[in-house]
Each structure stands twice: as structure tokens, then as C-alpha cells.
DSSP file (Angstrom, degrees, kcal/mol; ACC not computed):
  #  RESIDUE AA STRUCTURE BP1 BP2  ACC     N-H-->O    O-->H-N    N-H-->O    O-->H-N    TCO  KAPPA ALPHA  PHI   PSI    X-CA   Y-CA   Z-CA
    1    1 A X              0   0    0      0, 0.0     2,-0.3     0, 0.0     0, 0.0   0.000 360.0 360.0 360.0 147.6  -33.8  -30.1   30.1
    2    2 A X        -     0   0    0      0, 0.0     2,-0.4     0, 0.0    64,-0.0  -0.543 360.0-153.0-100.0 158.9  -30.3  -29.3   30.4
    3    3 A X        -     0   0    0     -2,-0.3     2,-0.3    63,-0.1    29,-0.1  -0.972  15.9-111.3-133.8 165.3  -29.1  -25.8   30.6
    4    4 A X     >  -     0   0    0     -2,-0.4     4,-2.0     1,-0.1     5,-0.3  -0.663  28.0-116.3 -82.4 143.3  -25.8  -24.0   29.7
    5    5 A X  H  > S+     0   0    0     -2,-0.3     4,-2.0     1,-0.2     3,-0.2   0.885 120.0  47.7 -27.1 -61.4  -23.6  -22.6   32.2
    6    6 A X  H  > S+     0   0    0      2,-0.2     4,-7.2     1,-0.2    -1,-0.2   0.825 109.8  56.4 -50.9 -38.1  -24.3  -18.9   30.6
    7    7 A X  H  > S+     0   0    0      2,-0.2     4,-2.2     1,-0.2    -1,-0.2   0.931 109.0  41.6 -54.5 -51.0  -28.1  -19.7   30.7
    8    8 A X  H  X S+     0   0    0     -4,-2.0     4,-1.1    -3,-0.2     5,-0.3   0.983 111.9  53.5 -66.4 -54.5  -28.3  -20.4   34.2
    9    9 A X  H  X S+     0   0    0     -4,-2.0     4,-3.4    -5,-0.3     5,-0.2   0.946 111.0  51.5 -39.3 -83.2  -25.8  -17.3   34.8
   10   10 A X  H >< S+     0   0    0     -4,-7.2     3,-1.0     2,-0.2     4,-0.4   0.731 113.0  47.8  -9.7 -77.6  -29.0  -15.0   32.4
   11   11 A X  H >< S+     0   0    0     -4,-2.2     3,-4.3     1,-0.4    -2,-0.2   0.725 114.0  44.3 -37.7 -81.6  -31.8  -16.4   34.8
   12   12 A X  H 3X S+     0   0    0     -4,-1.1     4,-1.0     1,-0.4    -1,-0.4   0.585 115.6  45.1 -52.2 -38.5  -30.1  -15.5   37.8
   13   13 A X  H <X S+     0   0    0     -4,-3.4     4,-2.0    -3,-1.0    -1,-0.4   0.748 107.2  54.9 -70.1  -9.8  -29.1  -12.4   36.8
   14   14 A X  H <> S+     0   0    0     -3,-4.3     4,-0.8    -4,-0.4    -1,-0.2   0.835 112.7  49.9-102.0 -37.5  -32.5  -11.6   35.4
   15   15 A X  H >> S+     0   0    0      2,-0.2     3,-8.5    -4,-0.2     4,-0.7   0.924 110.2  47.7 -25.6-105.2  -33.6  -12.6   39.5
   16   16 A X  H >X>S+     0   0    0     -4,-1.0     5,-1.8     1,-0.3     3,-0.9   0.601 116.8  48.6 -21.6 -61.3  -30.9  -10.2   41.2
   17   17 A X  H 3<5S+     0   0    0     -4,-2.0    -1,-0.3     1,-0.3    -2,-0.2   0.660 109.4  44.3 -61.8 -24.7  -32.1   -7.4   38.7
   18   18 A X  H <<5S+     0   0    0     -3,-8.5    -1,-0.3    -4,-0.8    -2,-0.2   0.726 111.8  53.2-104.2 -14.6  -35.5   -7.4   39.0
   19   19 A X  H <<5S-     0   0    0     -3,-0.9    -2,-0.2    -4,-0.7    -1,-0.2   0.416 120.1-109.1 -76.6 -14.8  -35.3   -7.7   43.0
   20   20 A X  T  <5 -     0   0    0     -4,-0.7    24,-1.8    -5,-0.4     2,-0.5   0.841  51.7-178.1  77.3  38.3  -32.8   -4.4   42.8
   21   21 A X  B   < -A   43   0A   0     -5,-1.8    22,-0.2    22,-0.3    -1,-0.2  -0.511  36.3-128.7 -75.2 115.5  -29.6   -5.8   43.6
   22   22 A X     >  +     0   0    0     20,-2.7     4,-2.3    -2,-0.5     3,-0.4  -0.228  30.8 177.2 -71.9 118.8  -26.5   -4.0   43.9
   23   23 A X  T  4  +     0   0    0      1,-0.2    -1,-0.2     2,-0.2    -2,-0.1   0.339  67.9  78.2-115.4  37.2  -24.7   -6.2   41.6
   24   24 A X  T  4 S+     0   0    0      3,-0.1    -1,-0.2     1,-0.0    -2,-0.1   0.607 114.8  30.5 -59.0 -28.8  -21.2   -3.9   41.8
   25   25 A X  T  4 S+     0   0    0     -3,-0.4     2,-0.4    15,-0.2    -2,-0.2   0.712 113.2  60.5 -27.8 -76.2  -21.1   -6.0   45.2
   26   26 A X     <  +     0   0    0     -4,-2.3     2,-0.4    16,-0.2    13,-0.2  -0.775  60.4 176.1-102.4 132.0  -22.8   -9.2   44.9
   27   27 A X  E     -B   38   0B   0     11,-3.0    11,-2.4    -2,-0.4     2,-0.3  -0.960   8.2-171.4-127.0 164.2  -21.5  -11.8   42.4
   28   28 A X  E     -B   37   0B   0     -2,-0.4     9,-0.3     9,-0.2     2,-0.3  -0.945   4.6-164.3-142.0 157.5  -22.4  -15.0   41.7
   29   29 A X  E     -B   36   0B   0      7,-3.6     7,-1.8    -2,-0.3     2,-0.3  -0.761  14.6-142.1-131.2 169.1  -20.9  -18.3   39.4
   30   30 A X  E     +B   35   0B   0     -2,-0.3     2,-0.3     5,-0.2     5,-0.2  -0.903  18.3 175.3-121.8 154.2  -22.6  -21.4   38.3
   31   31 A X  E >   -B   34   0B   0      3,-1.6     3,-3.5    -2,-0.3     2,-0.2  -0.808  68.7 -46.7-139.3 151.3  -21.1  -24.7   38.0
   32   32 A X  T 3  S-     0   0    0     -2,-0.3    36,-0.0     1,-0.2   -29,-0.0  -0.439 125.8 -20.2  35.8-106.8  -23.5  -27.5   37.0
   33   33 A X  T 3  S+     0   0    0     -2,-0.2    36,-4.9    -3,-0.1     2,-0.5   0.101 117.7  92.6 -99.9  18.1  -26.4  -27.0   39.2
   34   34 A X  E <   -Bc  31  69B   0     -3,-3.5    -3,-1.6    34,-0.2     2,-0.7  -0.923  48.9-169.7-109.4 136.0  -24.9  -24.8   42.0
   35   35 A X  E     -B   30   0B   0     34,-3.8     2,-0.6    -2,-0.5    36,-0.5  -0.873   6.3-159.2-112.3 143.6  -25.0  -21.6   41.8
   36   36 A X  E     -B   29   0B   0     -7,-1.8    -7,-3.6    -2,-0.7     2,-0.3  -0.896   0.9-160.6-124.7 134.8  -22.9  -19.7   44.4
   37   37 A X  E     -Bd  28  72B   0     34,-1.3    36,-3.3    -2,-0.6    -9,-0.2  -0.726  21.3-177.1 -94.4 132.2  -23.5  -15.8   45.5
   38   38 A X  E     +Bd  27  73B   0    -11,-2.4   -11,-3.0    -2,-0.3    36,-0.2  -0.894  32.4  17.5-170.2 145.3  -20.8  -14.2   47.1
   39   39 A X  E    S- d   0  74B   0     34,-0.7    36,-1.7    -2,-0.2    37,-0.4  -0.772 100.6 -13.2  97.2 -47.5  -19.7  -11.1   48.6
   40   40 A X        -     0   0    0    -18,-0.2     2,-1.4    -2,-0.2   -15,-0.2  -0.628  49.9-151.0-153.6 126.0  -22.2   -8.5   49.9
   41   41 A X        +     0   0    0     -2,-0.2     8,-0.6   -16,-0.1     2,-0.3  -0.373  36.9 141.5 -89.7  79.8  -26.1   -8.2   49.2
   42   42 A X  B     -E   48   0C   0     -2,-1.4   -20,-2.7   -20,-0.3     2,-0.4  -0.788  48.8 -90.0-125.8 158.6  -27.2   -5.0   49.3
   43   43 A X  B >   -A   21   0A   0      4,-0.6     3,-1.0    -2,-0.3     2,-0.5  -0.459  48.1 -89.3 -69.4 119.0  -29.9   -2.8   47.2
   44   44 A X  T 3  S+     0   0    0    -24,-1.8    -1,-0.1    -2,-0.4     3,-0.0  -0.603 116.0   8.6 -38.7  93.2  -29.3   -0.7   44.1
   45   45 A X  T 3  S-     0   0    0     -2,-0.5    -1,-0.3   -23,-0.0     2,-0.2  -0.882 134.1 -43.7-124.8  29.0  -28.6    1.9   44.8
   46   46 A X  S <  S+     0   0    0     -3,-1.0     2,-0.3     2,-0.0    -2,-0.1  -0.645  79.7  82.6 178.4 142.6  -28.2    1.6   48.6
   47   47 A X        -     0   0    0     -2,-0.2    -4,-0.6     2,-0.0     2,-0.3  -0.874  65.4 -81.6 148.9 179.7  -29.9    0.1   51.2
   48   48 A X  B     -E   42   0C   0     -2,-0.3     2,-0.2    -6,-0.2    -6,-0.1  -0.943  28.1-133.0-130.3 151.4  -30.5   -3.0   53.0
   49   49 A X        -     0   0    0     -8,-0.6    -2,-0.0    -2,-0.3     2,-0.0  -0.670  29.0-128.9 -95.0 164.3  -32.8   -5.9   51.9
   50   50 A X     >  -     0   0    0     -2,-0.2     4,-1.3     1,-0.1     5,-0.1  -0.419  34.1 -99.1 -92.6 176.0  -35.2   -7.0   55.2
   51   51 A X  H  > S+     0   0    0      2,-0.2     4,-2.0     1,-0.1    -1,-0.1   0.874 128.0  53.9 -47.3 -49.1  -35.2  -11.2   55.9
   52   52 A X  H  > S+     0   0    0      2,-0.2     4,-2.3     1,-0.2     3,-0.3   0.973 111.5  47.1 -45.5 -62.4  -38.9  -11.3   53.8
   53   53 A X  H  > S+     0   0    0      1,-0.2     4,-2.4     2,-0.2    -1,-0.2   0.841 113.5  40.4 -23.4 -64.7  -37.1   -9.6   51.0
   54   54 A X  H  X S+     0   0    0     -4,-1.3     4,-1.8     2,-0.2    -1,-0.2   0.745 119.0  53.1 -88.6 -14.2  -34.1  -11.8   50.9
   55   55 A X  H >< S+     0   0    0     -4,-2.0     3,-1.3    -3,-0.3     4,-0.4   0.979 108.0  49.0 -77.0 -94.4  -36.7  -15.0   51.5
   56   56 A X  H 3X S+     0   0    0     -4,-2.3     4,-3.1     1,-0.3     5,-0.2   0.643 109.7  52.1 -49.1 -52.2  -38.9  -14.1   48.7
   57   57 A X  H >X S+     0   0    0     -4,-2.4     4,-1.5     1,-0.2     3,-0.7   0.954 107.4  54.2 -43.6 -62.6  -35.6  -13.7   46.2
   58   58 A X  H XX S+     0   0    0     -4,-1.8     4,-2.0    -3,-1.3     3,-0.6   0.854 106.6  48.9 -56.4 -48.7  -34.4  -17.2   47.2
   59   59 A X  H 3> S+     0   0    0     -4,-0.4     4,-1.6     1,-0.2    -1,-0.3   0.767 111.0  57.0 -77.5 -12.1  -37.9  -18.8   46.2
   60   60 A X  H <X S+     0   0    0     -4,-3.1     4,-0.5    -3,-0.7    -1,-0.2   0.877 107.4  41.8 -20.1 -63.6  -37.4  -16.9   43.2
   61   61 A X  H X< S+     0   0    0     -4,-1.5     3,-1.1    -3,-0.6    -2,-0.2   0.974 112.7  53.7 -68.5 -64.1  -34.3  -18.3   42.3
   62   62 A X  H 3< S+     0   0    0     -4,-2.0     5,-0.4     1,-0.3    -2,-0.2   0.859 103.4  57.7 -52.4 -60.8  -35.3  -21.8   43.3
   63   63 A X  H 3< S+     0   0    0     -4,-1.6    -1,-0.3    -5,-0.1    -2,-0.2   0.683  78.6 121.8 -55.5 -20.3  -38.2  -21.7   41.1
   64   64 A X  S X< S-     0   0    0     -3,-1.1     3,-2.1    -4,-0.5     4,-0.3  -0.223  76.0-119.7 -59.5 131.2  -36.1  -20.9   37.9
   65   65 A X  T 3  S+     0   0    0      1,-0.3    -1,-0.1     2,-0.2   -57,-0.1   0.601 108.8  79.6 -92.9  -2.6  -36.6  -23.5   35.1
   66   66 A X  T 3  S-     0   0    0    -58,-0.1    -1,-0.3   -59,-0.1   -63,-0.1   0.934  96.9-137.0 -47.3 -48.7  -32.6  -24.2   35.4
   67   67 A X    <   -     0   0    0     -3,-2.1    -2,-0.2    -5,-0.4     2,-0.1   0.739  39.8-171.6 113.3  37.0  -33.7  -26.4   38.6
   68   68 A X        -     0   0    0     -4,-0.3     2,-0.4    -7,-0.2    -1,-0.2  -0.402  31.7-138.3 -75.8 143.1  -30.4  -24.7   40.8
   69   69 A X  B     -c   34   0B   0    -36,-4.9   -34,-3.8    -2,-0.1    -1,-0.1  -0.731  26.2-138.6 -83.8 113.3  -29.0  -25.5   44.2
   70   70 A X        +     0   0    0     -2,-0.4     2,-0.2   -36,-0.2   -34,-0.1  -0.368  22.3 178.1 -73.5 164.7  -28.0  -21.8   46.2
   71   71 A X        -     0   0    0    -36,-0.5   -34,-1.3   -37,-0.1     2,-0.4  -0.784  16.6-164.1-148.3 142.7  -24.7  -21.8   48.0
   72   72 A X  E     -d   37   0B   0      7,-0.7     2,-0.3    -2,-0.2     7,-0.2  -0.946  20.1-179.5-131.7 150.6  -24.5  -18.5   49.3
   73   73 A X  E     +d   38   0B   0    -36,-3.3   -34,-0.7    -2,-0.4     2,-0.3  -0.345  25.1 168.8-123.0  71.8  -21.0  -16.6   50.9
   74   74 A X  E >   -d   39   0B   0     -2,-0.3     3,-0.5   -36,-0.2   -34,-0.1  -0.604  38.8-144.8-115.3 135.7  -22.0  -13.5   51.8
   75   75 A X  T 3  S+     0   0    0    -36,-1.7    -1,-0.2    -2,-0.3   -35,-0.1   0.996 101.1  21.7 -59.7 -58.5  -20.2  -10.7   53.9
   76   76 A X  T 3  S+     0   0    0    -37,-0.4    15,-1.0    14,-0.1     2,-0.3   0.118 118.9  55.0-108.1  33.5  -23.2   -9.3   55.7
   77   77 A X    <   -     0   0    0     -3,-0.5     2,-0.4    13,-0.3    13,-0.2  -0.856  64.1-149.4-147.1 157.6  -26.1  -12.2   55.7
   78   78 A X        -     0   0    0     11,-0.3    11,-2.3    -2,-0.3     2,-0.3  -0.902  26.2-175.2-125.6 137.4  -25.3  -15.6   56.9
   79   79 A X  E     +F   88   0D   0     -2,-0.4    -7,-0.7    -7,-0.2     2,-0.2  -0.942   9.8 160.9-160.0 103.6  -27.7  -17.7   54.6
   80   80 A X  E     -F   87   0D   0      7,-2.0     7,-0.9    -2,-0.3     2,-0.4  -0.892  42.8-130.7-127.6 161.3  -28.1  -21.5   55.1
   81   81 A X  E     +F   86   0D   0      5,-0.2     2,-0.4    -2,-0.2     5,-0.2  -0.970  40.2 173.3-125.0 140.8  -30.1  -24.0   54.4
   82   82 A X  E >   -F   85   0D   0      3,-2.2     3,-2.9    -2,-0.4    -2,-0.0  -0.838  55.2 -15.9-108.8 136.4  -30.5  -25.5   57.5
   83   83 A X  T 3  S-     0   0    0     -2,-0.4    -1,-0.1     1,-0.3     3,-0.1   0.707 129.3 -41.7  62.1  32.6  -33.1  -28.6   58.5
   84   84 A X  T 3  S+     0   0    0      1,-0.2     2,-0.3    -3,-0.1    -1,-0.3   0.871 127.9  61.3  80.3  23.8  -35.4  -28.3   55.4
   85   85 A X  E <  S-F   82   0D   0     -3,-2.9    -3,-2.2     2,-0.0     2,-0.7  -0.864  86.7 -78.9-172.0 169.6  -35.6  -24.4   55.3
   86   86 A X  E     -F   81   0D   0     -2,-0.3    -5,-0.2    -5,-0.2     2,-0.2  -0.507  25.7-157.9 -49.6  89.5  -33.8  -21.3   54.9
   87   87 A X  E     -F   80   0D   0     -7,-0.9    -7,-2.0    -2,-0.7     2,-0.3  -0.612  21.2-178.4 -73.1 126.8  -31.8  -19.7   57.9
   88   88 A X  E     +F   79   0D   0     -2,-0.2     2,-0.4    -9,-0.2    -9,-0.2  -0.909   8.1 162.0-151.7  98.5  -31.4  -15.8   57.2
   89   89 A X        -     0   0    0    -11,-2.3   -11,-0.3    -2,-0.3    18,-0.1  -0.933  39.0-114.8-150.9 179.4  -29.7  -13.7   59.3
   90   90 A X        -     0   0    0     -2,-0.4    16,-3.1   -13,-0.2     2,-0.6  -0.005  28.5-156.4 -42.4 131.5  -28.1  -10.5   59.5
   91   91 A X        -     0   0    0    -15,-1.0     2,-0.3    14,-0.3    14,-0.2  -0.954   8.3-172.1-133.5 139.0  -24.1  -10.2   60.1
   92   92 A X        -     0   0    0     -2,-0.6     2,-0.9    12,-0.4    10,-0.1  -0.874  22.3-135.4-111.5 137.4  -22.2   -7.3   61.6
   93   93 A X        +     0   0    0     -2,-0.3    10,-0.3    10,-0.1     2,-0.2  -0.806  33.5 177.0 -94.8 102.6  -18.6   -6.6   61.9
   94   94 A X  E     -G  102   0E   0      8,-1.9     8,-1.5    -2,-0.9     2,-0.9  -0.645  23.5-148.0-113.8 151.9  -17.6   -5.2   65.7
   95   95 A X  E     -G  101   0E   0     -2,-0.2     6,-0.2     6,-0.2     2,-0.1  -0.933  17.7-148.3-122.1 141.2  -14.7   -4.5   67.0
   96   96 A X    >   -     0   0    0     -2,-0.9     3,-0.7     4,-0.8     2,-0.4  -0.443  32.4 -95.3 -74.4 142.0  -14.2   -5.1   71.1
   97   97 A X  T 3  S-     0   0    0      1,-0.2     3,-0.1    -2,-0.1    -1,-0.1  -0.677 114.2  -6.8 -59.8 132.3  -12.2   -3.2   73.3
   98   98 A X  T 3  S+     0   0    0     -2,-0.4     2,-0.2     1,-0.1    -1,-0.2   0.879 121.8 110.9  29.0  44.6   -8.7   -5.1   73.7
   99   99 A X  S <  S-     0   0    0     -3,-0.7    -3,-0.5     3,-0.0    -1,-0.1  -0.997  75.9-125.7-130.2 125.4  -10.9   -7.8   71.4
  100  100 A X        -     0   0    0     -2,-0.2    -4,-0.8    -5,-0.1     2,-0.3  -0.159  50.6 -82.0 -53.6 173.3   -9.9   -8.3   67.7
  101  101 A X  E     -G   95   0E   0     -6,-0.2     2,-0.2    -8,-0.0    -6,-0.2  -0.812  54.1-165.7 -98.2 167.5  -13.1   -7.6   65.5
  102  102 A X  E     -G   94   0E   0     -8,-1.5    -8,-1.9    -2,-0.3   -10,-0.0  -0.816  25.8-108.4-121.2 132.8  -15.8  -10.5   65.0
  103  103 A X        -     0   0    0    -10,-0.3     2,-0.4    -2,-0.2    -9,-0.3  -0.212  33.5-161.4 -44.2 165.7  -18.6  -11.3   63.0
  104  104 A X        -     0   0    0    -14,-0.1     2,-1.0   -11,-0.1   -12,-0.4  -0.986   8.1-142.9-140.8 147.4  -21.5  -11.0   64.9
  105  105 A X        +     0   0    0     -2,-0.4     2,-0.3   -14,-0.2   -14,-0.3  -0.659  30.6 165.8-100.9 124.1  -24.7  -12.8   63.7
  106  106 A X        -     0   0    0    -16,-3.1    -2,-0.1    -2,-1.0     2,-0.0  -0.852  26.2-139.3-175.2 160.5  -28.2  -10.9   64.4
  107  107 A X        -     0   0    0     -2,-0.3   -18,-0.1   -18,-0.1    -2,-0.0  -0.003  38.0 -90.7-104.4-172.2  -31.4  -10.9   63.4
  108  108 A X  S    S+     0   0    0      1,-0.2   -19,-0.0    -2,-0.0   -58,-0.0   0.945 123.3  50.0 -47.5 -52.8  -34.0   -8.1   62.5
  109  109 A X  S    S+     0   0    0      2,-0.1    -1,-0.2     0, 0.0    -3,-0.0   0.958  93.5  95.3 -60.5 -59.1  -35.2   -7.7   66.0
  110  110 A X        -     0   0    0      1,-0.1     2,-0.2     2,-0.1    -4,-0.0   0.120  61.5-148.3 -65.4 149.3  -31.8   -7.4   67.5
  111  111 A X     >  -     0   0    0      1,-0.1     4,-2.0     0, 0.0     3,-0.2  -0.560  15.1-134.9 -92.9 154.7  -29.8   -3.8   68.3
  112  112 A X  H  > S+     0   0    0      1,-0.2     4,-1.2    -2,-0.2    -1,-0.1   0.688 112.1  63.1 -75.6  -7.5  -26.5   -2.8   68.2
  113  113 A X  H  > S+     0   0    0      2,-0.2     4,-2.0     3,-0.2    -1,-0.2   0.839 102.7  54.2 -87.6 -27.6  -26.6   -1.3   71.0
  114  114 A X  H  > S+     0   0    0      2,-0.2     4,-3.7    -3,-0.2     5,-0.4   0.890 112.1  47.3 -10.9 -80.1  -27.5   -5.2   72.5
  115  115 A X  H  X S+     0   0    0     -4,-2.0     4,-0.9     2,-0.2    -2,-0.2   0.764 104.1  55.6 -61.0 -30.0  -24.5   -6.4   71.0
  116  116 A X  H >< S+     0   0    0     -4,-1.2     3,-5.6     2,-0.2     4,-0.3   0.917 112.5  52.1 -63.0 -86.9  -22.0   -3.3   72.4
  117  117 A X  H >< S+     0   0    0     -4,-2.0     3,-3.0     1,-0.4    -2,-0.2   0.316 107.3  46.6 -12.8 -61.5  -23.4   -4.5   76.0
  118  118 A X  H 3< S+     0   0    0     -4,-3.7    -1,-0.4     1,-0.4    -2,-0.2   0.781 110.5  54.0 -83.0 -32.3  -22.6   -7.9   75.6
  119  119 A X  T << S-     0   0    0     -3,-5.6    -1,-0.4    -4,-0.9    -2,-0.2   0.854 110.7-119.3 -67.3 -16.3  -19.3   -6.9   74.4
  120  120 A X    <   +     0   0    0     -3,-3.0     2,-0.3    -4,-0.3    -2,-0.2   0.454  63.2 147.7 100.6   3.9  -18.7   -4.9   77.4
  121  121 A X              0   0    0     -5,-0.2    -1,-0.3     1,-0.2    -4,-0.1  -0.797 360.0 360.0-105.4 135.1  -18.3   -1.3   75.0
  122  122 A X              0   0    0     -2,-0.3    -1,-0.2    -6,-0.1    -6,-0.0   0.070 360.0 360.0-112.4 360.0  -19.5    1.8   76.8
């Protein structure tokens, strides 16, 4: 069965809504059978969603009778699918002493205070 651009757009939104998404933040577009999410995925009406959370949404999505391919471009998740499953972590922006700022990638377990070390910021 085919679907309409708009249709697949409904589903997804019907996803994102019922998961609590802030979607003043995150948006997402369809074309043919990719859909791509982009800019920052956080909960309505504040919060952050855990890796389980953001896991469970994605087999959501997949399951959806559009049959769509995620792409996602997200400020503060890095979300691939990497070697036949889903890579989900966390991104931070830090800024270094006499260092421009950087992404940082980290996952649930890791602290910021981990990530100051390594930068060297006291």
C-alpha cells in the first residue's frame, strides 16, 4: 500500500505525541519512505527522554503501517543505525579552556564531571 506524503507526516506525528515530545523543538519531513527528524528531542514540557525511552519510540515508528526508513539529525542525541541496530547516545556541547566548543558524545552512565577532566577544566 502506498501512502501520501501527508499520511506518513499524521503517523509520525501521532508517534512523537503520544511519546510526549516537545515538538516546538523537534521536526521532522518525509520524502518517499525516509522520514528525517531534526533538531532537538526533548519532552513536553521539559525534560529529557532516557536511551530505553528514545529505543522504544524508534520501534514505534518503524512498526507504522507507512513501512518508513528513520534518518535522524538531532542536536543533543547522536542516533544511527549502525551494524543491524540502533546506536543511541547522548551529545553535549563543552566548551574547553583556550579550546573552541565541541560536541561531546556520552552515554547514560557517563558524568560531566568525566568529561571536564578529560578536557583538562578545573
Amino acid at each position: 500500500m502506498q501512502f501520501q506524503r501527508y499520511e506518513i507526516n499524521q503517523q509520525v506525528q501521532r508517534v512523537l505525541v503520544r511519546n510526549g515530545v516537545d515538538l516546538t523543538k523537534l521536526h521532522y519531513s518525509s520524502s518517499g519512505s525516509v522520514v528525517t527528524l531534526y533538531g532537538s528531542l526533548f519532552k513536553d514540557p521539559e525534560g529529557d527522554f532516557s536511551v530505553a525511552q528514545i529505543e522504544s519510540m524508534i520501534k514505534e515508528l518503524e512498526r507504522l503501517p507507512a513501512r518508513i526508513y528513520l534518518s535522524f539529525d538531532l542536536e543533543n542525541w547522536n542516533i544511527a543505525y549502525e551494524h543491524g541496530a540502533w546506536s543511541i547516545r547522548g551529545k553535549r556541547r563543552v566548551l574547553g579552556r583556550d579550546k573552541p566548543i565541541e560536541d561531546v558524545d556520552v552515554t547514560e552512565a557517563d558524568m560531566l564531571a568525566d568529561m571536564l577532566k578529560e578536557l583538562d577544566i578545573n
